[in-house]
N, C-alpha and C positions, 0 to 999 in steps of 0.2 A: 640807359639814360638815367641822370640822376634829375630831381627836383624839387628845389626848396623855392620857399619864401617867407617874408616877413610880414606879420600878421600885427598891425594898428589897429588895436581896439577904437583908439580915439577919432578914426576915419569915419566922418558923417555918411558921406556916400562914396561909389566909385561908377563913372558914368557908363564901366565895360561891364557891368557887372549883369549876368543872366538873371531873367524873374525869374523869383520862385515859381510860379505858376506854370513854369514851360515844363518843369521836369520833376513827376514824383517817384519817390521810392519806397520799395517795402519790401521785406520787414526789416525792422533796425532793430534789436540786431537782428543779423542771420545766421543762419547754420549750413544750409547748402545752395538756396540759390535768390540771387536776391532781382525782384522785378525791379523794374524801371520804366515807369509809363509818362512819354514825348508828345508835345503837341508839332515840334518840329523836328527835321533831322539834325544829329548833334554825333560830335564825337564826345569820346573818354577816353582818358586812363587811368589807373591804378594804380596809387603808388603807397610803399609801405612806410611809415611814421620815419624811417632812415632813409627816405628820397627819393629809394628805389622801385624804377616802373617795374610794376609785373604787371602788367597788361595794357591791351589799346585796343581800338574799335570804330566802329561806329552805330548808332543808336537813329535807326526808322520810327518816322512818326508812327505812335501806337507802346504797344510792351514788348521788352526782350525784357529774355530772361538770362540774368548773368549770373552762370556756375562757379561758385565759390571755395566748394567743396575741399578743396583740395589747398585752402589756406589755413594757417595756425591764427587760432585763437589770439584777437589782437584787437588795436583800432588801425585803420586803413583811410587815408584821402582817396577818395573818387575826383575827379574834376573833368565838368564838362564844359565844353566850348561850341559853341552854333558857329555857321560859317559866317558871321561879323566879326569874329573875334569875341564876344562879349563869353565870359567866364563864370563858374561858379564852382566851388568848392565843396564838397558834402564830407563829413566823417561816416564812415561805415566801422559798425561793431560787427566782428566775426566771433560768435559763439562756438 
């Protein structure tokens, strides 16, 4: 699966858009595994700066921990989606 999109700075809001508050992460960057602590269940996936998903899931209220290990040294899109549809985009640094 490939995945792009265009990114509007000048976009006040977007009404699909996930609070921040539902979903933290840490540590940014990371080196082998990076938590993810949910107030609700949510899927993800991973895709690499050229579009391409390596990975997908989903994410139970609470923390997983997602092994990173085994990716090169880079920046990485996360994006998670709750079952409304509503979205968020995170950048992940892989040290």
């Amino acid at each position: 699966d490939t995945w792009c999109t265009m990114v509007d700075p000048f976009t006040l809001g977007n009404p699909n858009l996930l609070e921040e508050n539902t979903l933290k992460h840490y540590p940014n960057p990371v080196q082998n595994t990076l938590s993810l602590e949910t107030k609700e269940d949510l899927s993800y996936k991973l895709y690499s700066l050229s579009g391409k998903q390596l990975r997908k899931g989903q994410l139970s209220t609470g923390t997983t921990n997602l092994n990173v290990a085994d990716l090169s040294q880079g920046l990485y899109m996360l994006r998670i989606e709750n079952n409304k549809g509503n979205t968020r985009t995170l950048k992940i640094v892989k040290e």
